[in-house]
C-alpha positions in Angstrom: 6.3 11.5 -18.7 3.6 10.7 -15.9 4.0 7.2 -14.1 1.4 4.9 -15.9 -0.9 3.4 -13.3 -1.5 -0.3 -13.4 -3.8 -0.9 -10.6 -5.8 1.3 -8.0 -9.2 -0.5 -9.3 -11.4 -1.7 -6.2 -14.8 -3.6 -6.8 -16.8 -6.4 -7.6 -18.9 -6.9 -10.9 -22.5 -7.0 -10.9 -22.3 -10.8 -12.4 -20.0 -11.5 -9.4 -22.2 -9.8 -6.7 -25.2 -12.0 -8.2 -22.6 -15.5 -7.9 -22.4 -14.9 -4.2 -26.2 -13.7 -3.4 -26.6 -16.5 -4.8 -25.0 -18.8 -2.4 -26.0 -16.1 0.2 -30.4 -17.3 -0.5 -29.6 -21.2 -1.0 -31.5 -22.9 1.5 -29.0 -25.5 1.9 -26.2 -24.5 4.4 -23.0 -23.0 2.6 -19.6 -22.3 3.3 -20.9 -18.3 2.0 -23.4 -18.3 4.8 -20.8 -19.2 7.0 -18.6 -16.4 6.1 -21.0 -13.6 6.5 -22.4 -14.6 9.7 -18.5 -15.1 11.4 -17.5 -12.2 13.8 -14.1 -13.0 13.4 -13.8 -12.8 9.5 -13.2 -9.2 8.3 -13.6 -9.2 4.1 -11.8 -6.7 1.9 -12.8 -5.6 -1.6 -10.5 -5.9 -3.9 -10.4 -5.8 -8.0 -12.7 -8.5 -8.9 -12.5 -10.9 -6.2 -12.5 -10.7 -2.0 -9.9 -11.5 0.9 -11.0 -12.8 4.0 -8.9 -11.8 7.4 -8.4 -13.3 10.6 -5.8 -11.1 12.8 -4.5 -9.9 10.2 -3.7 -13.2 7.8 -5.6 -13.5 4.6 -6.7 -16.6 5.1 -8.1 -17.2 1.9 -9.1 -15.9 -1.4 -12.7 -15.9 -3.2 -12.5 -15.3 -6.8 -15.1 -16.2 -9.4 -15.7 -18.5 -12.3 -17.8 -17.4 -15.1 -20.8 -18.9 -15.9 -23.5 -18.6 -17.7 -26.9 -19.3 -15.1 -26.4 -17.6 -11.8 -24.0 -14.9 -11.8 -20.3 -15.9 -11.8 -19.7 -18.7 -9.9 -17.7 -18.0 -6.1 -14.3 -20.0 -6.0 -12.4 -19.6 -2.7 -9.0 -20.1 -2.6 -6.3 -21.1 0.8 -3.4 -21.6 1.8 -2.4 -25.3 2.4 -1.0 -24.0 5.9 -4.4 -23.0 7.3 -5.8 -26.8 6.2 -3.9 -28.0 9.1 -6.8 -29.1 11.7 -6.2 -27.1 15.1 -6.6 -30.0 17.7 -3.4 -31.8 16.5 -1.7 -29.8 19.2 -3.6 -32.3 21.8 -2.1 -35.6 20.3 1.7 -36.9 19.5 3.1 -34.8 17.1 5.1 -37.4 15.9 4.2 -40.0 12.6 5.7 -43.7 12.8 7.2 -44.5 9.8 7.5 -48.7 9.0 10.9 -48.3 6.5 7.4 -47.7 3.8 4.9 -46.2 5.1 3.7 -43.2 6.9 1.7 -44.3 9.7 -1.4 -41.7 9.4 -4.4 -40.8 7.5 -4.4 -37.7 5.6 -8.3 -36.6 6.5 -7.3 -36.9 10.1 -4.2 -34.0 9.8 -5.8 -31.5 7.2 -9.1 -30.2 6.3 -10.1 -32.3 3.0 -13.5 -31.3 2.8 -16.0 -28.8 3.7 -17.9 -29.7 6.7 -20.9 -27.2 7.7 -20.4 -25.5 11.0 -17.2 -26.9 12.1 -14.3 -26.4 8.6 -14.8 -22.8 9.0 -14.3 -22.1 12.9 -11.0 -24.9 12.4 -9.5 -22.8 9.2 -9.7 -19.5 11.6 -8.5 -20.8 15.2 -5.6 -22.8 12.8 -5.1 -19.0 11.0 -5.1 -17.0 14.1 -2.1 -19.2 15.3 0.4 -17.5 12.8 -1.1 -13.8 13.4 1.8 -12.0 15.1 0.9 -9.1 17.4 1.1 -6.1 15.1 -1.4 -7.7 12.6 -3.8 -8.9 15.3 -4.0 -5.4 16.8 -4.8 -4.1 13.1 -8.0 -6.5 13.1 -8.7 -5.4 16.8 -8.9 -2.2 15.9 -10.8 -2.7 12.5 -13.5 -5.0 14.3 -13.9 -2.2 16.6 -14.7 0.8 13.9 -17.4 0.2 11.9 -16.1 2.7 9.3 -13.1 1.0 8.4 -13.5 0.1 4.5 -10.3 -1.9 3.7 -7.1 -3.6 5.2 -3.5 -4.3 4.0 -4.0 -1.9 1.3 -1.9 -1.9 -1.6 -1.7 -0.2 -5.0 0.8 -1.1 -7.7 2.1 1.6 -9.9 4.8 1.4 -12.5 7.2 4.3 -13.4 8.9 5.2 -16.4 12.0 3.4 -15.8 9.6 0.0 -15.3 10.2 -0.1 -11.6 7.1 -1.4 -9.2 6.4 0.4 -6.0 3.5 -0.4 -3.9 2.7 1.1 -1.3 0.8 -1.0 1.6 -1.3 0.2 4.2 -2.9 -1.3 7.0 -6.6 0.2 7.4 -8.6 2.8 5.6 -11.6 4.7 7.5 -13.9 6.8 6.6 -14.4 10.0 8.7 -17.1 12.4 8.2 -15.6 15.3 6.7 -15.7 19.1 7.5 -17.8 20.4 4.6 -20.5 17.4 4.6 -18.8 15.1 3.0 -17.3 12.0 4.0 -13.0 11.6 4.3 -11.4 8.4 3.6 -7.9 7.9 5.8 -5.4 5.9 5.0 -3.7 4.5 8.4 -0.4 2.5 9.4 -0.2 0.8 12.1 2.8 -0.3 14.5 3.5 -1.9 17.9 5.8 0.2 20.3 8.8 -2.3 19.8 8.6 -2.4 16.3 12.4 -1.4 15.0 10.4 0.7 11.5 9.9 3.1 14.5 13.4 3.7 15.9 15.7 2.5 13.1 17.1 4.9 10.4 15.9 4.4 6.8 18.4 2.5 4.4 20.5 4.8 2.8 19.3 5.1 -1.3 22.1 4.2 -3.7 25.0 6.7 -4.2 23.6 7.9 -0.3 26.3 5.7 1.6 28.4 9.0 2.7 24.7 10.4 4.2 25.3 11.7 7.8 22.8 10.0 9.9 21.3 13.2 10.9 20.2 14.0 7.7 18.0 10.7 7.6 14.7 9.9 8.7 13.6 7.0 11.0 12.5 4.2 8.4 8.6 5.0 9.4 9.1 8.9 8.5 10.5 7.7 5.5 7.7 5.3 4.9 4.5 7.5 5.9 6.3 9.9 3.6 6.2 7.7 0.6 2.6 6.8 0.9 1.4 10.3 1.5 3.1 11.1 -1.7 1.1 8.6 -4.0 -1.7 9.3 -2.4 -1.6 13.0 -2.7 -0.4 12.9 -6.4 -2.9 14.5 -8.6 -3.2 11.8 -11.0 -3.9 8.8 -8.5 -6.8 11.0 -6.3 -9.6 10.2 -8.7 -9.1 6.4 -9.2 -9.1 6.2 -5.3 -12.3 7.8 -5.1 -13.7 5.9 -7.8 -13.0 2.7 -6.6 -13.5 3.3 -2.7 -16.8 4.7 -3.7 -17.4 1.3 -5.6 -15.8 -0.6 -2.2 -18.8 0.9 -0.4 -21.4 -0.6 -2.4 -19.7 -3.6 -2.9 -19.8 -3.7 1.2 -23.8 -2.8 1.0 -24.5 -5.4 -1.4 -22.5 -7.5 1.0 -24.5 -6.5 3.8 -27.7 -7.6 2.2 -27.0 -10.7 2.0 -26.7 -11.6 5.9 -28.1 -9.7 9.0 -24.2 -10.2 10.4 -22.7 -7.6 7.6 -24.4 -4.9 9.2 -22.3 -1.5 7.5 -22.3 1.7 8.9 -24.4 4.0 8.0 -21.6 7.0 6.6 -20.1 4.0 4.5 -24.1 4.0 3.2 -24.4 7.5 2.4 -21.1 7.4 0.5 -22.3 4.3 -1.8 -25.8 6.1 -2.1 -23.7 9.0 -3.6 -25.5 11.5 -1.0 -22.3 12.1 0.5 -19.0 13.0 -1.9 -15.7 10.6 -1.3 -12.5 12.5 -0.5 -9.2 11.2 0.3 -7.2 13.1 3.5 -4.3 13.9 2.5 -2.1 12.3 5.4 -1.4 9.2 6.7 -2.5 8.4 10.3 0.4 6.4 12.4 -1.2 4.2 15.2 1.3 2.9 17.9 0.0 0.4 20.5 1.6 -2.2 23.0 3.1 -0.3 25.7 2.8 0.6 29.2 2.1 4.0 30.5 5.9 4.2 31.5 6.6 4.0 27.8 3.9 6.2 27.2 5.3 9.2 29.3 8.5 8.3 28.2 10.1 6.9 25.0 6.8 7.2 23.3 6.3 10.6 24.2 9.4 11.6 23.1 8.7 9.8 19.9 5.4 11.4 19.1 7.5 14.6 19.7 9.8 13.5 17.1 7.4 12.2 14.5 4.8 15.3 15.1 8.2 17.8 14.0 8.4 15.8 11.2 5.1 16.1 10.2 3.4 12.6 10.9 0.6 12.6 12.6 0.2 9.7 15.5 -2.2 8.2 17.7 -1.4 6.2 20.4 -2.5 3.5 22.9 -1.6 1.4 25.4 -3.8 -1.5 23.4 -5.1 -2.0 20.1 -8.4 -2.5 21.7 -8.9 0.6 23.3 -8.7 2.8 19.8 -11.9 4.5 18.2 -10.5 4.9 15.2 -12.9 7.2 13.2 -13.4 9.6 16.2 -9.7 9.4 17.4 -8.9 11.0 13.6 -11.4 13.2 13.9 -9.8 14.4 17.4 -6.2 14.4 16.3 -7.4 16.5 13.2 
């Protein structure tokens, strides 16, 4: 019996679309505005609602209300972490206590309401703080390829024993393809000292008497298991489908403020002038090293991983990748 998919859906409804065009054509300043006109806010598409991305943290969640007037209505959603204002870093981080009382007001240490022009920018420099390196390289490299569709990707599929796997990705890009259409590739994305890279994968049960030559490194063993569910014959269509639906959902976007400018391939694929396929491998992008690592250890690597059939790109820094024409390259 096939696996029984429970979600590779992608999109926002019309009724959605209208709740945030909405907001997007007040003539009153809006938190909305705000977020289409940021640089440093990347949005992803997901099944009925959007994430919102700074170096790689989702720093909050829109979802939707229904209502009945102007489309459904735009809730967003964050963590109480990234409330914390940014400039307590400049005072005494310390709270005096009486044997009672806590000796502070609460509007002074968190965000309690939305002020126009100056919430927003606190939320992201407070978010960016917890971004480690290998998630702010993902949204350096994102913010520099128009193409790229979608971040920390991940599809939930039950099996027939009731198990959940779900695979997670960090970008997906669209490349044009070689017979006039337009490719969608799934990336991962690690820094050079990142252990996924040099470690062995764990052992699966009843494998503890496994030689460690007969094991992958854990990032064979993970580009492996997403290039199988995305290869699988029954999980290609509802990835087109809903990628196609990701594009317009992006255009829509993209109407709504000069600053969500899309690219003009993602275009022809939500116009339906250009047909959505999905390449069938998974891209691994290494960054963070030095060019002594990269004629050495990381050399060697890309040796290793090429043998095993992954397919790498590799730069000293996240900011110096071109991702859709660096695929098209390494093709």
């Amino acid at each position: 019996m096939k696996s029984e998919l429970n979600f590779l859906k992608r999109g926002l409804s019309d009724s959605q679309i209208a709740g945030l065009k909405a907001l997007a054509h007040s003539p009153a300043d809006n938190w909305w505005k705000e977020v289409l006109e940021s640089k440093d806010l990347l949005l992803a598409v997901r099944n009925g609602y959007l994430n919102a991305y700074v170096k790689g943290q989702s720093v909050f969640k829109i979802a939707f209300e229904k209502s009945s007037s102007a489309g459904s209505q735009p809730r967003l959603a964050i963590h109480y972490k990234y409330l914390v204002k940014p400039d307590l870093e400049k005072r005494d981080p310390y709270v005096s206590f009486d044997g009672k009382a806590f000796a502070l007001n609460p509007a002074a240490i968190v965000n309690t309401e939305y002020e126009s022009k100056l919430t927003l920018p606190q939320l992201i420099k407070t978010a960016a703080r917890f971004a480690g390196p290998e998630k702010s390289g993902v949204h350096k490299i994102a913010r520099n390829e128009p193409k790229v569709i979608d971040l920390e990707i991940a599809f939930t599929k039950a099996g027939e024993n009731g198990d959940l796997s779900a695979p997670r990705m960090d970008i997906a890009v669209l490349v044009p393809g070689k017979s006039g259409g337009a490719e969608l590739v799934f990336c991962e994305a690690k820094c050079a000292d990142n252990p996924e890279l040099w470690s062995l994968e764990k052992l699966p049960k009843g494998g503890k008497n496994l030689p460690p030559l007969a094991r992958s490194t854990a990032v064979i063993a993970q580009i492996r298991k997403y290039e199988q569910f995305i290869q699988a014959d029954e999980n290609q269509q509802s990835l087109v489908d809903g990628y196609v639906i990701v594009c317009k959902n992006l255009m829509e976007l993209s109407a709504q403020s000069s600053g969500r400018q899309v690219d003009d391939l993602v275009r022809q694929v939500a116009e339906g002038k250009l047909a959505l396929s999905i390449h069938p491998h998974v891209y691994l992008l290494i960054y963070d090293f030095g060019q002594d690592e990269k004629d050495g250890r990381i050399k060697k690597k890309r040796q290793e991983l090429n043998k095993a059939g992954v397919r790498t790109i590799a730069k000293g820094k996240p900011s110096d990748f071109q991702l859709a024409d660096d695929i098209l390259r390494a093709k």
